[in-house]
N, C-alpha and C positions, 0 to 999 in steps of 0.2 A: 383436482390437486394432483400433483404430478409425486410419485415415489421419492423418496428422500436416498438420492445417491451418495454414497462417503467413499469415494474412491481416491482423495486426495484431499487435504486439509490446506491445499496452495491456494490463493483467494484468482479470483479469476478476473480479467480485462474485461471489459466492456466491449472489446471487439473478438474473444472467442465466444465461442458458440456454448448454448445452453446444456446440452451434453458433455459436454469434453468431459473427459477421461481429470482433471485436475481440478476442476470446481470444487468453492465450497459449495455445502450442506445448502447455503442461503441461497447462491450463487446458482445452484441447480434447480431449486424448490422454484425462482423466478419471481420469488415473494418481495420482490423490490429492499430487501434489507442494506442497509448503505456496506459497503464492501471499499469503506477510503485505505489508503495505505496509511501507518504508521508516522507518524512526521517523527520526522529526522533531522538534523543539522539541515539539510539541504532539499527535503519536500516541503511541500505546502500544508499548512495545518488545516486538514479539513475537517470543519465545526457541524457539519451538517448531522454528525449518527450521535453528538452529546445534543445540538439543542433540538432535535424530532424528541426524546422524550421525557414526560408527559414528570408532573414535578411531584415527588417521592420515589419514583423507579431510579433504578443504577443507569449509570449511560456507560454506553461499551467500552470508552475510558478506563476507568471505575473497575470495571468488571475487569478489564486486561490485568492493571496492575493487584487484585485481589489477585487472578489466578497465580500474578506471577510470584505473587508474595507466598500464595501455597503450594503452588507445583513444581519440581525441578524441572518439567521439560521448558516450561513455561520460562522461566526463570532464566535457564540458562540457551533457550534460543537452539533450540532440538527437532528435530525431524518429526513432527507430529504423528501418532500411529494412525492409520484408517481408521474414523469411527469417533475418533475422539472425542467428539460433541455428546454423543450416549455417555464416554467415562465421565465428562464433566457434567454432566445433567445426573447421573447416578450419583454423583459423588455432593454437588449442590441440589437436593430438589429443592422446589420450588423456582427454580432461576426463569426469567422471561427467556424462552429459547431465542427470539428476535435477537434481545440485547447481547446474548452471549454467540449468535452467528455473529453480530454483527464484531463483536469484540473478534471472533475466530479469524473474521479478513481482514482486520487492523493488524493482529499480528501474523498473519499469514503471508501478507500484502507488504510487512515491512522488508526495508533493504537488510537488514543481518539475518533474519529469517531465511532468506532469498540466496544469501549467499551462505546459509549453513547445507538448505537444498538440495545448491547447486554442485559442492563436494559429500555430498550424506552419501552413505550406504545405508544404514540401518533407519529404521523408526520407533519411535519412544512412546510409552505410554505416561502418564500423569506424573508418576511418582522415578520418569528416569530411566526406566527399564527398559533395555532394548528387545523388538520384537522384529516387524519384517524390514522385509527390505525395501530401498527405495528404489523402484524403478527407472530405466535409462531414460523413459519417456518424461518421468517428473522432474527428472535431474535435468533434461533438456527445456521442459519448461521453466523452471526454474532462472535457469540460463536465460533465455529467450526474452522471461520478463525484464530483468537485469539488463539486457543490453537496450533494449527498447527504452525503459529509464533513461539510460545514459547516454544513448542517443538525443531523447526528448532535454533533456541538460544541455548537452552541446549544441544544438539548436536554438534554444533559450539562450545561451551565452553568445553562441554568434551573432544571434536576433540585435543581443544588447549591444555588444562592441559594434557593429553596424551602421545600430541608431545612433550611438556615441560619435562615430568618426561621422557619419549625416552630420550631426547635428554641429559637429565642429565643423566644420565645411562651411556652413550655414554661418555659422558662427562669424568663419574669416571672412565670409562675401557680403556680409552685414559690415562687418567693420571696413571693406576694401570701399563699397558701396559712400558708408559715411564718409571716408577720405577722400574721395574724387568728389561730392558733394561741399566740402569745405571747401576744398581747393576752387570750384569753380566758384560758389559765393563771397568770393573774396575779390574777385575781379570786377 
């Protein structure tokens, strides 16, 4: 089992690497913990880290909007301090660490989290309080995920309008097709 890094509370892609310098806790361990982003107005709602568990446990759901309902960083969408998974395990024991990593890259992973970030200087502990700083490096990562997002969006949309204008194309040569079909069955 590999050392538990907390060098950043930012939830990590599937295409950086298992070290990076902004992985979560889960993210680093390699413990397969689901690490979905936050659905939003405009993500996709991923069901996978509420139905993996197992029936009487919290699902990371659950856990997020508890934290947010106790902690102000939580709450109000703050630059997580390094480590934070220790205050929150110190602060709830007994919590399944799985379900509350997993809950850490729901909101880690979300787009207002992402863009608090991507402008933070400081980091916050549980109850609010500012502590270190946010590094250029995190605040670049931050960024980086954010535009990759938005990139993957506009892609998605052009994907769509695309298929829409195909599909009307299709559409007019289906109906040009049945009018010269008429026209000749009439002679």
């Amino acid at each position: 089992m590999k050392s538990m890094n907390t060098m950043s509370p930012v939830a990590e892609l599937p295409e950086a690497t298992e070290n990076a310098p902004h992985a979560t806790p889960a993210a680093q361990q390699g413990d397969g913990a689901p690490q979905a982003p936050e659905a939003e107005a405009h993500d996709a709602v991923p069901e996978a880290a509420a139905a993996a568990t197992p029936a009487g446990e919290q699902s990371p759901r659950t856990l997020l909007k508890q934290l947010q309902q106790q902690f102000k960083a939580f709450r109000d969408c703050l630059p997580l301090a390094i480590g934070i998974d220790k205050q929150v395990i110190a602060r709830l024991p007994g919590l399944n660490r799985k379900t509350m990593r997993a809950a850490l890259g729901i909101h880690t992973g979300s787009m207002r989290y992402l863009r608090a970030m991507e402008k933070a200087t400081v980091r916050y502990d549980l109850d609010g309080n500012p502590g270190a700083e946010v590094t250029d490096t995190h605040r670049l990562h931050a960024k980086e995920l954010l535009q990759q997002r938005f990139k993957k969006e506009a892609d998605r949309k052009k994907a769509e309008r695309d298929a829409a204008v195909q599909a009307e194309a299709e559409r007019k040569r289906q109906e040009k097709l049945q009018q010269l079909a008429s026209k000749f069955s009439k002679r």
